[in-house]
TITIKOL-772380 format. One record per atom (N, C-alpha, C): x, y, z. Coordinates in steps of 0.001 Angstrom, whole numbers, plus 500000, padded with zeros to 6 digits. Example, Ala and Ser with C-alpha at 12.3 -4.5 7.8 and 13.67 -1.06 7.14 Angstrom:
! residues 2
513190494310507800 512300495500507800 513200496700507800 512850497750507080 513670498940507140 512900500030507870 
! end
This chain:
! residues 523
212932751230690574 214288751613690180 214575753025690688 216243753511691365 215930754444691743 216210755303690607 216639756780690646 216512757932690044 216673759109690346 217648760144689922 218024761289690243 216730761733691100 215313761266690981 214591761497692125 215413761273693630 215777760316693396 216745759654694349 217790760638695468 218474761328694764 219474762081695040 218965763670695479 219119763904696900 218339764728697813 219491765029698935 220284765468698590 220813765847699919 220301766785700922 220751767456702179 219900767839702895 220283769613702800 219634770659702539 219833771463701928 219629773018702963 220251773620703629 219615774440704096 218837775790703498 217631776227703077 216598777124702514 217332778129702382 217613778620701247 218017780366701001 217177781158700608 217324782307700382 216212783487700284 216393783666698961 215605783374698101 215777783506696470 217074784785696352 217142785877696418 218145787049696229 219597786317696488 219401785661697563 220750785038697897 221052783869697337 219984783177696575 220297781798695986 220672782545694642 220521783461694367 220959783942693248 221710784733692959 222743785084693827 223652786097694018 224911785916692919 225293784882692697 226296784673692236 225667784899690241 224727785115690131 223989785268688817 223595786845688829 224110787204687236 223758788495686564 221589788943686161 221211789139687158 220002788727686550 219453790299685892 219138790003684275 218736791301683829 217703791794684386 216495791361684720 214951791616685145 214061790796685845 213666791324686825 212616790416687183 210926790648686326 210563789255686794 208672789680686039 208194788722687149 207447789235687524 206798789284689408 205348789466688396 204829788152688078 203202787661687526 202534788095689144 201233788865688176 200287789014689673 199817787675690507 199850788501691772 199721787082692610 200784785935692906 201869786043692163 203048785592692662 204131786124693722 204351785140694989 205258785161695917 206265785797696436 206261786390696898 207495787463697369 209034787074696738 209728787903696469 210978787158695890 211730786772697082 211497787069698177 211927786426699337 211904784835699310 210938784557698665 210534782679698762 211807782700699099 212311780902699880 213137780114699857 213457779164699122 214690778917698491 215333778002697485 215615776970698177 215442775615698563 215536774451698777 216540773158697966 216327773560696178 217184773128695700 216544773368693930 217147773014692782 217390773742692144 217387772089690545 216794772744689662 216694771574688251 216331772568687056 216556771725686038 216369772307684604 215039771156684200 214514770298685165 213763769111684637 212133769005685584 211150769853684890 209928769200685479 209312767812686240 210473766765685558 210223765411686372 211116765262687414 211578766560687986 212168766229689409 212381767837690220 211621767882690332 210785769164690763 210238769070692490 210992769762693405 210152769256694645 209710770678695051 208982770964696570 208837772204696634 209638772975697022 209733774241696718 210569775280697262 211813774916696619 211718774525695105 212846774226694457 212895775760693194 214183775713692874 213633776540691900 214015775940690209 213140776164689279 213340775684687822 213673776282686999 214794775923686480 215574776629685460 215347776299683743 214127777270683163 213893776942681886 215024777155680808 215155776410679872 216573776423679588 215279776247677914 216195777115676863 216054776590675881 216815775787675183 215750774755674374 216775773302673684 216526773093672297 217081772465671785 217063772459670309 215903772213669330 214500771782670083 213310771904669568 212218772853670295 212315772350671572 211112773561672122 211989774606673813 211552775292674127 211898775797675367 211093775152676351 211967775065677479 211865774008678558 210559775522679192 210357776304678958 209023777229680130 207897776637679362 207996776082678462 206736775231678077 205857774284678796 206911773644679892 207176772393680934 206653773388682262 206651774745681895 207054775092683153 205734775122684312 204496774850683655 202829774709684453 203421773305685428 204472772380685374 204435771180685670 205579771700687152 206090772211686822 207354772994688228 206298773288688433 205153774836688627 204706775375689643 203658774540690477 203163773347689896 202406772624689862 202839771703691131 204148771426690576 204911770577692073 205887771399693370 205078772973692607 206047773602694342 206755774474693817 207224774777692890 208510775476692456 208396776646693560 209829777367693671 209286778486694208 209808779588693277 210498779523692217 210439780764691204 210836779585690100 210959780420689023 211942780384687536 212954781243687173 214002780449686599 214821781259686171 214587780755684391 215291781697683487 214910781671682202 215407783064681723 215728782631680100 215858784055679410 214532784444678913 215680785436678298 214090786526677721 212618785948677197 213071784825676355 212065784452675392 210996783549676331 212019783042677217 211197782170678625 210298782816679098 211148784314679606 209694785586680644 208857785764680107 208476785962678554 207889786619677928 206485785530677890 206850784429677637 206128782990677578 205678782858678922 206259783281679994 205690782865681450 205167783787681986 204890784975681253 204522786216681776 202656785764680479 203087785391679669 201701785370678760 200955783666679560 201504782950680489 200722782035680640 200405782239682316 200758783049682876 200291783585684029 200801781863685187 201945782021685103 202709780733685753 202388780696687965 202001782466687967 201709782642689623 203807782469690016 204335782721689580 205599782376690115 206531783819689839 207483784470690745 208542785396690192 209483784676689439 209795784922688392 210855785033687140 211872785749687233 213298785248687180 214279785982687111 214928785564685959 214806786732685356 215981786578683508 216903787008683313 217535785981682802 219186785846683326 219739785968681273 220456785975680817 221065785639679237 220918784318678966 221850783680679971 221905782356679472 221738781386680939 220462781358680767 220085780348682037 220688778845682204 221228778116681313 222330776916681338 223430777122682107 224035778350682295 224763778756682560 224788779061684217 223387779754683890 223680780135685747 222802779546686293 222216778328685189 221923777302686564 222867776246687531 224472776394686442 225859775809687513 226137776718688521 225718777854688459 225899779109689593 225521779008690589 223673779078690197 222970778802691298 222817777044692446 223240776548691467 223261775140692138 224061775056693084 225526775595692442 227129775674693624 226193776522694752 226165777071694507 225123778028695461 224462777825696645 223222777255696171 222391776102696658 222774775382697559 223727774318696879 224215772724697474 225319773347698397 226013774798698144 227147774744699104 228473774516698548 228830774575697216 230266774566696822 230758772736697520 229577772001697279 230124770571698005 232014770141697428 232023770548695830 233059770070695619 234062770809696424 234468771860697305 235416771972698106 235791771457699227 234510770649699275 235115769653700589 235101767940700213 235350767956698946 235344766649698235 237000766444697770 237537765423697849 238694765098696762 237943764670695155 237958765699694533 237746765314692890 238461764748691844 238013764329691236 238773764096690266 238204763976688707 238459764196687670 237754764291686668 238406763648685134 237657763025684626 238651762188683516 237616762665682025 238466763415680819 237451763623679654 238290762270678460 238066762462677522 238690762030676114 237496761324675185 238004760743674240 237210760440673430 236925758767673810 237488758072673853 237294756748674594 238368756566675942 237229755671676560 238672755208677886 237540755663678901 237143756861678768 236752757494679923 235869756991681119 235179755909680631 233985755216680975 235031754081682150 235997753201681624 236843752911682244 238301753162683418 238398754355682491 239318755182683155 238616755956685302 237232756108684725 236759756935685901 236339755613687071 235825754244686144 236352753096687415 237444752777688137 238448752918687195 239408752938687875 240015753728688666 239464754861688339 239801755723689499 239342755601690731 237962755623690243 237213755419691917 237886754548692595 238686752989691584 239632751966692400 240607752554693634 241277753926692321 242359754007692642 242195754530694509 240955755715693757 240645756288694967 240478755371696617 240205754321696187 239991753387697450 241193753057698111 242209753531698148 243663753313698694 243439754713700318 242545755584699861 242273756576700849 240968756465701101 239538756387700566 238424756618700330 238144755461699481 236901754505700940 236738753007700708 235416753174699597 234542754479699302 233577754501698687 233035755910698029 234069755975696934 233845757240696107 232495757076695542 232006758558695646 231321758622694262 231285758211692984 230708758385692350 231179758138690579 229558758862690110 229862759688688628 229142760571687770 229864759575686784 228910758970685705 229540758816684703 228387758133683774 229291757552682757 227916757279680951 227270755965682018 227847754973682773 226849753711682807 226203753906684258 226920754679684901 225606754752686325 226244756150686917 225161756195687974 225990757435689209 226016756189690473 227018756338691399 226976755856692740 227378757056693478 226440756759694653 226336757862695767 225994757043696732 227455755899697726 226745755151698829 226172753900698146 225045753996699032 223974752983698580 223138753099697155 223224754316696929 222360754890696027 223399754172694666 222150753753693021 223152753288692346 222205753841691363 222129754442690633 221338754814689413 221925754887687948 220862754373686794 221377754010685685 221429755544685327 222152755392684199 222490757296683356 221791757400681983 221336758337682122 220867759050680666 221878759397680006 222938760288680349 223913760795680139 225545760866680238 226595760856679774 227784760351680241 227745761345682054 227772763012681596 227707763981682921 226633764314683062 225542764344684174 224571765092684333 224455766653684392 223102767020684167 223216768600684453 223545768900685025 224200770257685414 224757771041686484 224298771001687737 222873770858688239 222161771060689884 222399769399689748 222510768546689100 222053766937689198 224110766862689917 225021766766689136 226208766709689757 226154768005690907 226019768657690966 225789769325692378 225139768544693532 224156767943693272 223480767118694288 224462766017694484 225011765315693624 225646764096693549 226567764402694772 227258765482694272 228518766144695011 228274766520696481 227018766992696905 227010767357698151 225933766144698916 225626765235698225 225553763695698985 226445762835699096 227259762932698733 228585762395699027 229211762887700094 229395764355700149 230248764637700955 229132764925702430 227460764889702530 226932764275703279 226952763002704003 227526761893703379 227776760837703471 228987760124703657 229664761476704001 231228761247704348 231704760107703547 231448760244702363 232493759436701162 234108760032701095 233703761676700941 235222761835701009 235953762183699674 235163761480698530 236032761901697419 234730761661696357 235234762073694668 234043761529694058 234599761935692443 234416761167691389 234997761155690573 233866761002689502 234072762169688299 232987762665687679 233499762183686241 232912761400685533 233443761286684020 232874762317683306 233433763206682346 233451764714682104 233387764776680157 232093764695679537 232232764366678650 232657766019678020 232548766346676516 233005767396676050 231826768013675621 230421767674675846 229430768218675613 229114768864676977 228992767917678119 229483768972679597 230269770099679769 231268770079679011 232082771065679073 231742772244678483 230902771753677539 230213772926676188 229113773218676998 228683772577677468 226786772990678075 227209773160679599 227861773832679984 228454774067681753 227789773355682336 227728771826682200 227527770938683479 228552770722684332 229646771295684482 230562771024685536 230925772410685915 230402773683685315 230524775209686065 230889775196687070 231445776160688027 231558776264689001 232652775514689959 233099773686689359 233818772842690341 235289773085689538 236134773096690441 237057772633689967 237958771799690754 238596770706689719 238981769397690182 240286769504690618 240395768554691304 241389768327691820 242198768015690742 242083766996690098 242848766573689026 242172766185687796 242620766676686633 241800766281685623 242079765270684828 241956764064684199 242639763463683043 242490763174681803 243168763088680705 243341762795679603 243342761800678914 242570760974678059 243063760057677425 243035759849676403 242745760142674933 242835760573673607 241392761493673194 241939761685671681 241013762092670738 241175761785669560 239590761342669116 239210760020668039 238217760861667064 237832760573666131 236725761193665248 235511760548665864 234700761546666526 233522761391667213 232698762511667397 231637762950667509 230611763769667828 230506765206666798 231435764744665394 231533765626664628 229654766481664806 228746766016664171 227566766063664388 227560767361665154 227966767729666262 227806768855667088 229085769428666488 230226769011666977 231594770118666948 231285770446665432 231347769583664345 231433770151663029 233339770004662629 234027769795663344 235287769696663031 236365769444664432 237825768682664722 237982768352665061 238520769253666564 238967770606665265 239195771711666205 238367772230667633 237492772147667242 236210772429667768 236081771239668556 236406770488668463 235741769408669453 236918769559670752 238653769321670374 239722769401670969 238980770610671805 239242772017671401 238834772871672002 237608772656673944 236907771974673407 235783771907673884 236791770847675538 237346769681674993 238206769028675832 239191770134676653 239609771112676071 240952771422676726 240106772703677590 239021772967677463 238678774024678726 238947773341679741 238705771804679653 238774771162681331 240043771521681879 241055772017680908 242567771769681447 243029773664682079 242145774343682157 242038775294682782 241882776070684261 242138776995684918 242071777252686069 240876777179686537 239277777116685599 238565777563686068 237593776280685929 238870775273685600 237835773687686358 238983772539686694 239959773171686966 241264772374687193 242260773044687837 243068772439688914 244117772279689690 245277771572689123 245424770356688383 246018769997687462 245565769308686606 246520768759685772 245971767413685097 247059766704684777 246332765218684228 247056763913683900 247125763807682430 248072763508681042 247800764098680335 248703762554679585 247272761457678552 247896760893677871 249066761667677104 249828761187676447 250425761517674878 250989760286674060 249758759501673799 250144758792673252 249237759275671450 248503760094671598 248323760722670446 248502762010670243 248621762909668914 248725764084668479 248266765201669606 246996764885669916 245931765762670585 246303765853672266 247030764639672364 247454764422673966 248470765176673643 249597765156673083 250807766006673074 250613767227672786 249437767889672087 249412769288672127 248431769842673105 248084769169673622 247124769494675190 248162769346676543 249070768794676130 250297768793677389 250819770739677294 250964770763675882 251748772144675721 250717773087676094 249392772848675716 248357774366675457 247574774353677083 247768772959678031 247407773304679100 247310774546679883 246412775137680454 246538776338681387 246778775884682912 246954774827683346 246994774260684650 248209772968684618 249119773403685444 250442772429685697 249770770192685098 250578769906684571 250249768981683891 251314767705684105 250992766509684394 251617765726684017 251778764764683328 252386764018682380 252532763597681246 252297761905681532 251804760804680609 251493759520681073 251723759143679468 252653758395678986 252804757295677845 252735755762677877 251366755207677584 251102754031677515 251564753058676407 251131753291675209 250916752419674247 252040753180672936 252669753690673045 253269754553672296 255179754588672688 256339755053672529 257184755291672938 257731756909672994 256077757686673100 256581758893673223 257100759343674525 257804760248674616 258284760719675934 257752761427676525 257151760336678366 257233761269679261 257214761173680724 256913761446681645 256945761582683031 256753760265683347 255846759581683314 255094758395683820 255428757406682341 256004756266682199 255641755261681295 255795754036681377 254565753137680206 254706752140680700 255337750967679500 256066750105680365 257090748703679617 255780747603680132 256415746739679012 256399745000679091 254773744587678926 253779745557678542 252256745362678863 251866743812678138 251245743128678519 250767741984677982 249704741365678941 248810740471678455 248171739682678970 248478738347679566 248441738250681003 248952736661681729 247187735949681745 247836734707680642 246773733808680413 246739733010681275 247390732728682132 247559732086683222 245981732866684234 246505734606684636 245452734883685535 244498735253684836 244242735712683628 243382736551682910 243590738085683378 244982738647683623 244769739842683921 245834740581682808 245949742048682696 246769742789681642 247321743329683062 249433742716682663 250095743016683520 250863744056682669 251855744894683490 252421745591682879 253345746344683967 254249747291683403 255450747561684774 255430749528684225 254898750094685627 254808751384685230 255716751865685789 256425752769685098 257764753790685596 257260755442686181 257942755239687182 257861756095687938 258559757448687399 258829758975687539 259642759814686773 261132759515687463 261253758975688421 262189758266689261 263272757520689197 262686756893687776 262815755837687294 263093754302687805 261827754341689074 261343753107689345 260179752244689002 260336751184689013 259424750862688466 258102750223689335 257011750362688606 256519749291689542 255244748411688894 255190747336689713 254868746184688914 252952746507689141 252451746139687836 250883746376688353 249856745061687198 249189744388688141 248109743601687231 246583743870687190 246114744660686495 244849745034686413 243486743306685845 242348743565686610 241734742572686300 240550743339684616 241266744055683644 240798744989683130 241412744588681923 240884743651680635 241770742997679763 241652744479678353 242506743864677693 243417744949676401 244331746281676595 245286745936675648 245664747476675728 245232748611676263 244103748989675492 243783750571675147 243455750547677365 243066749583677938 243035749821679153 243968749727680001 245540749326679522 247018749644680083 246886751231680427 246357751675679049 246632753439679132 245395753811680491 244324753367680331 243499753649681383 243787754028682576 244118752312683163 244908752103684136 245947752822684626 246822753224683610 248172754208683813 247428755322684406 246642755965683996 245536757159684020 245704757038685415 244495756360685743 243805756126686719 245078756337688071 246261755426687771 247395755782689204 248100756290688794 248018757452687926 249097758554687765 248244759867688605 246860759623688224 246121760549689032 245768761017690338 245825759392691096 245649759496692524 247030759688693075 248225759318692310 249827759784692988 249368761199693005 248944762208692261 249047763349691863 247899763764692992 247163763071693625 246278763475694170 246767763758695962 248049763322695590 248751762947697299 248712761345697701 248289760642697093 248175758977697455 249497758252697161 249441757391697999 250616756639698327 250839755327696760 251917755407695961 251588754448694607 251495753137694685 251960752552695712 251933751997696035 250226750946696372 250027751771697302 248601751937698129 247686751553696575 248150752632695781 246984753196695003 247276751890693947 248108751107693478 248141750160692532 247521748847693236 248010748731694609 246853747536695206 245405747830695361 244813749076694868 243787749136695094 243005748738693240 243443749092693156 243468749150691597 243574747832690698 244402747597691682 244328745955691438 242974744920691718 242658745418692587 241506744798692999 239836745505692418 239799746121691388 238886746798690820 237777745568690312 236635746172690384 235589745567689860 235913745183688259 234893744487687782 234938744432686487 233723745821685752 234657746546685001 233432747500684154 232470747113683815 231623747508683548 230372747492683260 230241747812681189 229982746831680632 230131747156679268 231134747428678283 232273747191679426 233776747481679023 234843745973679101 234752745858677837 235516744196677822 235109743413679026 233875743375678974 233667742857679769 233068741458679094 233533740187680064 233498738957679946 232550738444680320 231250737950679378 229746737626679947 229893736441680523 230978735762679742 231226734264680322 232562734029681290 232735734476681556 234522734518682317 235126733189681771 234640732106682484 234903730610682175 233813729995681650 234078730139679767 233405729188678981 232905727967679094 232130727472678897 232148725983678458 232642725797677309 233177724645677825 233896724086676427 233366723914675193 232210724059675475 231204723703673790 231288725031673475 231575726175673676 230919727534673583 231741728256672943 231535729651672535 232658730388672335 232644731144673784 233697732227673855 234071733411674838 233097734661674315 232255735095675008 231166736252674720 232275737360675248 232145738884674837 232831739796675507 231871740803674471 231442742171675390 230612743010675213 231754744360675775 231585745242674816 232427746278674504 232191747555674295 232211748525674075 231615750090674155 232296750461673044 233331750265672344 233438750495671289 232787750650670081 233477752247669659 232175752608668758 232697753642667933 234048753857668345 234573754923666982 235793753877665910 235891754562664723 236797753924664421 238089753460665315 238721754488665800 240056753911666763 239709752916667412 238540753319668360 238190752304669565 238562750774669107 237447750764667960 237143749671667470 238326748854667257 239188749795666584 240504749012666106 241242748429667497 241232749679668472 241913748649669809 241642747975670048 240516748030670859 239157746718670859 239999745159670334 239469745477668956 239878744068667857 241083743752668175 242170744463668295 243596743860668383 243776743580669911 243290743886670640 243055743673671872 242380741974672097 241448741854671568 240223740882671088 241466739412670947 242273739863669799 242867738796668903 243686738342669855 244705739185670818 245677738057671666 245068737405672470 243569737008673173 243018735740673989 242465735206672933 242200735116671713 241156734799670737 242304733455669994 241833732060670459 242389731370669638 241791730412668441 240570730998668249 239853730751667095 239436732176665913 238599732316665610 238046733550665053 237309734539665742 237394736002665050 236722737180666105 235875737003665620 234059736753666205 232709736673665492 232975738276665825 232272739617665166 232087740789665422 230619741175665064 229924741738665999 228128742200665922 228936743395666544 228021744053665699 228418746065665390 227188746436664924 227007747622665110 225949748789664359 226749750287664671 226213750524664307 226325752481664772 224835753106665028 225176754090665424 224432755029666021 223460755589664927 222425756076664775 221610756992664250 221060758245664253 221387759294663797 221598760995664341 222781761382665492 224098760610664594 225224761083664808 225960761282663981 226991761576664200 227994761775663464 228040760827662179 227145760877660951 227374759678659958 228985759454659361 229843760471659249 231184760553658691 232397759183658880 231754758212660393 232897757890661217 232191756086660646 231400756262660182 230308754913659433 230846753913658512 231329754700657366 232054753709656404 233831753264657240 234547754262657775 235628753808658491 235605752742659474 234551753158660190 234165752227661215 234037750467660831 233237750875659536 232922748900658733 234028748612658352 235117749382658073 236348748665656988 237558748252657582 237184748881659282 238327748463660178 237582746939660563 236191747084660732 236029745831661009 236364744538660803 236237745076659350 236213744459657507 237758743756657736 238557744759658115 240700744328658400 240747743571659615 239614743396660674 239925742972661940 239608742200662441 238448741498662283 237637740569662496 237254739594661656 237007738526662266 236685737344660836 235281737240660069 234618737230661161 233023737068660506 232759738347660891 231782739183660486 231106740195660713 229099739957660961 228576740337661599 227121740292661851 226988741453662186 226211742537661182 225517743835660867 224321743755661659 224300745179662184 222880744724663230 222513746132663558 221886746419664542 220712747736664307 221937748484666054 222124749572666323 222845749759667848 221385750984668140 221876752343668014 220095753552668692 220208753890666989 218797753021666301 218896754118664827 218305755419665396 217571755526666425 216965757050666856 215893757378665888 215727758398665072 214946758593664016 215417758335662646 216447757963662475 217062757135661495 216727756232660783 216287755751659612 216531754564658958 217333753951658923 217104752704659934 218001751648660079 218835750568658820 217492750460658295 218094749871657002 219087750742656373 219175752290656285 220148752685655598 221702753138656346 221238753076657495 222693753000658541 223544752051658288 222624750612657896 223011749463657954 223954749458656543 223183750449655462 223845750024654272 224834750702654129 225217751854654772 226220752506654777 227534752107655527 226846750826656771 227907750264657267 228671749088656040 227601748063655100 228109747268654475 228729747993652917 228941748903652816 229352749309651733 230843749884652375 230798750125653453 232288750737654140 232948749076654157 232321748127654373 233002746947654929 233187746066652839 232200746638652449 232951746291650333 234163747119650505 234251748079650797 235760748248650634 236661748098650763 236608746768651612 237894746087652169 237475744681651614 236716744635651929 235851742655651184 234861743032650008 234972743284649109 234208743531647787 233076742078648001 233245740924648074 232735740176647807 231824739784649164 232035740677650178 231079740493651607 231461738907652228 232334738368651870 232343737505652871 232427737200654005 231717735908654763 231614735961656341 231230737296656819 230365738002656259 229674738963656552 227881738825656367 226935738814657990 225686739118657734 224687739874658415 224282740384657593 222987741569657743 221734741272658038 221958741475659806 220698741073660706 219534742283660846 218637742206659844 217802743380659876 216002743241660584 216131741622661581 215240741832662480 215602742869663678 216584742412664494 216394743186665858 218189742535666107 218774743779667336 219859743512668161 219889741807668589 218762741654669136 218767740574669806 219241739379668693 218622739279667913 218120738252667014 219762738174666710 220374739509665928 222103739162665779 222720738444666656 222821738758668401 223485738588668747 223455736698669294 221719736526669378 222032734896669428 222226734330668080 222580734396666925 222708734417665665 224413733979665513 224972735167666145 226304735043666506 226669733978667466 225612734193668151 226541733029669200 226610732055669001 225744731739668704 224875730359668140 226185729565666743 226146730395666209 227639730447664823 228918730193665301 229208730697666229 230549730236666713 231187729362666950 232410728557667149 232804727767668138 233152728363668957 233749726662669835 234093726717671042 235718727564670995 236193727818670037 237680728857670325 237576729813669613 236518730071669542 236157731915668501 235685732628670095 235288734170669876 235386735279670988 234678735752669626 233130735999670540 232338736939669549 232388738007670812 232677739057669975 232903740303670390 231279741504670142 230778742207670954 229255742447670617 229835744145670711 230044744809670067 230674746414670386 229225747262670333 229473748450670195 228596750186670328 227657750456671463 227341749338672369 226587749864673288 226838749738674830 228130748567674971 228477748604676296 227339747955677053 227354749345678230 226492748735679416 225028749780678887 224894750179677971 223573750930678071 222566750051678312 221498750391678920 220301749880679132 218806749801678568 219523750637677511 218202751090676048 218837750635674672 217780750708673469 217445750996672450 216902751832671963 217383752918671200 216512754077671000 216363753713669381 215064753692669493 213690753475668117 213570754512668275 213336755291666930 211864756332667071 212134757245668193 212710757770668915 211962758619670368 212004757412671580 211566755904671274 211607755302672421 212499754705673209 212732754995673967 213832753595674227 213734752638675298 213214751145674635 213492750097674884 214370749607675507 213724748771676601 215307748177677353 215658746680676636 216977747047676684 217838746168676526 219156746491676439 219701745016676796 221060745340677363 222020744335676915 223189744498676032 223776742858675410 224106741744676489 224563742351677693 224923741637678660 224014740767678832 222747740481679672 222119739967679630 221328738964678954 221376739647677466 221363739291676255 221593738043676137 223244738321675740 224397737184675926 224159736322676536 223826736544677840 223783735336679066 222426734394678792 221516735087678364 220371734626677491 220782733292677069 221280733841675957 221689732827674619 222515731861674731 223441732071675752 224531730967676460 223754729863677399 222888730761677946 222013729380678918 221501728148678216 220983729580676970 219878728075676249 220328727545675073 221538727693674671 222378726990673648 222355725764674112 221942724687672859 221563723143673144 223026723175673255 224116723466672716 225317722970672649 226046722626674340 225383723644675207 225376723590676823 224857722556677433 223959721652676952 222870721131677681 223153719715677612 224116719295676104 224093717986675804 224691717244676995 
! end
């Protein structure tokens, strides 16, 4: 499988002083027997497991140990210095690492410095584009890359379910990678004469400068939901964290839902010229869209987007529900804004892949004995609720719903989350999504006590406390042939996180599992 090992563009050697120019460095500590600070910089990580030579490693402290702990494993594979704060030198100066140290305040920071650095400022010779919010985004940045294909037959993409670079296709740890990891992304692309490359931009990136240094061509918007309290601590704080993207100093413009509160006051508090997109709402603005519905005929969500012109134009995405009208809108309000022809950019768009974990249809065309499988990323309260009402206009039997939540997150969004279920769906099947270090059983109970508050008596509600798996052929298996079991919180991830571990698995597959070997198929 490949792996940000993977991603190597071709780098020309700088002279450490100069790979580090653009960084405040308080002190050097030059361990005896370590290398001239002349060494050459080759390329640049915060991660011992991707470490080549003549790279340099950026110890970063993290919320349990400091990464110079790791750091015998860089010099080990070549490094040619460290960067690190104080508490780093002091640690790499007492373990005699053989390497020069440069200590910087906040080495997270100027390891987006040194990377732009490094790689060459790739994003200035890239068309960017960048999409944050609380859901959508995962979808929204496919579609862009769609959109992007009206100019540029093979964007990049940074985002939660893979990176593509070319040929290169790698699964994600992360929605944005670290700062030198999208640096590399960025200047193999534009090695590879892609031409453009489109980064999904979560709000913890924004907080931890994984996108330092670039700024996009265009940025976009698509709501804010109660999510990642856990870190922000409040909502302010989280908004905040979103609207740096909308700034000079990672944006050229932006695309700017308002179909919620947070979209309409991010239109006003923008620092970078903005344009306005109303999907699902009848608020006013630049871009909006009439008539959205689903043609059961093609299986696609058609809809007629207005131009500020006030023309219209007709668009069918192969991308089913609502909440992905607004996507979609996103997606070709961005590339008009990017200089692309709207035209151009809605036939491209049109022709988009199917997402990956995003309403996505395990079965496209059922058998008739079966129900309709559809696997979903939904996972906050809102989501969920679109999701479901989304769910219900192809659904001409009952919504089966398999849900969990997360474990060492945000617990606050837990009981809301079960009681929309509880209003939205017919049967419910409780099931395990990353408990992490969590007690699952009590995630679980906190989900069925949110879902008594809407059904006191738990009906058509059950609590699968072997394994993911076991729910989801459980569900399927339960259904008919005109129910749509819906499988939400994990999308396209490719893990289970137990404990520290994570296990592969994936519902998709899953699904397809359980559909093969359903006797109900076979008779």
């Amino acid at each position: 499988m490949t792996s940000v090992r993977d991603i190597r563009p071709l780098v020309e050697p700088l002279p450490l002083p100069q790979a580090l120019a653009g960084v405040d460095v308080l002190e050097w500590v030059d361990a005896p027997g370590a290398p001239a600070r002349g060494a050459k910089v080759s390329g640049v990580t915060v991660s011992t497991l991707d470490v080549d030579p003549g790279w340099l490693f950026v110890a970063i402290p993290g919320l349990t140990q400091h990464g110079i702990r790791f750091a015998h494993r860089a010099a080990q594979e070549g490094a040619a210095a460290i960067l690190t704060d104080p508490v780093g030198a002091r640690d790499a100066a007492e373990e005699g690492l053989g390497l020069p140290v440069a200590v910087v305040g906040d080495p997270r920071a100027a390891s987006a410095a040194v990377a732009a650095t490094v790689y060459g400022h790739p994003a200035r010779r890239l068309r960017t584009m960048a999409v944050t919010g609380t859901n959508g985004k995962t979808t929204t940045s496919y579609l862009m890359r769609a959109a992007l294909g009206a100019a540029h037959e093979d964007a990049a993409l940074c985002g939660t379910v893979e990176t593509r670079v070319g040929d290169l296709r790698i699964l994600s740890d992360h929605t944005t990678g670290e700062a030198p990891v999208v640096e590399r992304i960025l200047a193999l692309a534009g090695q590879k004469g892609l031409g453009a490359a489109v980064v999904e931009t979560s709000a913890h990136a924004l907080s931890l400068n994984r996108v330092d240094g670039i700024v996009f061509d265009v940025a976009a918007f698509t709501n804010l939901q109660h999510d990642h309290l856990d870190y922000y601590h409040d909502m302010e704080h989280y908004f905040a964290a979103k609207r740096s993207l909308f700034t000079p100093a990672h944006s050229r413009q932006g695309v700017i839902c308002v179909d919620d509160e947070w979209g309409r006051r991010l239109a006003r508090e923008a620092e970078v010229p903005v344009t306005t997109v109303s999907a699902l709402t009848d608020e006013p603005a630049q871009w909006t869209v009439r008539d959205a519905h689903v043609d059961a005929d093609t299986s696609r969500t058609v809809f007629t987007l207005v131009s500020p012109d006030g023309a219209g134009h007709a668009v069918a995405t192969p991308v089913l529900g609502d909440v992905n009208v607004q996507n979609a809108a996103l997606a070709i309000v961005s590339a008009v804004r990017l200089g692309l022809d709207v035209d151009a950019v809605i036939a491209a768009v049109e022709r988009a892949e199917q997402v990956p974990g995003r309403m996505e249809k395990v079965n496209p065309v059922p058998d008739p004995r079966q129900p309709l499988v559809v696997v979903d990323y939904a996972h906050t309260p809102e989501g969920l609720e679109w999701t479901l009402a989304s769910t219900r206009e192809f659904t001409r039997g009952r919504i089966v719903l398999v849900f969990g939540t997360d474990g060492d997150r945000d617990p606050t969004k837990r009981e809301p989350l079960a009681a929309i279920a509880a209003r939205r769906a017919d049967d419910l099947w409780v099931t395990d999504e990353n408990p992490r270090t969590e007690d699952a059983a009590s995630i679980r109970a906190q989900l069925l006590h949110g879902i008594a508050s809407v059904r006191p008596d738990l009906a058509r509600v059950t609590e699968v406390a072997t394994c993911r798996r076991d729910a989801v052929r459980r569900a399927i298996l339960a259904a008919g042939p005109r129910d749509t079991v819906l499988i939400t919180g994990k999308g396209a991830e490719w893990y289970q996180d137990i404990d520290g571990i994570k296990h592969a698995y994936n519902d998709v597959p899953v699904s397809r599992e359980v559909l093969g070997q359903d006797p109900r198929a076979r008779v």
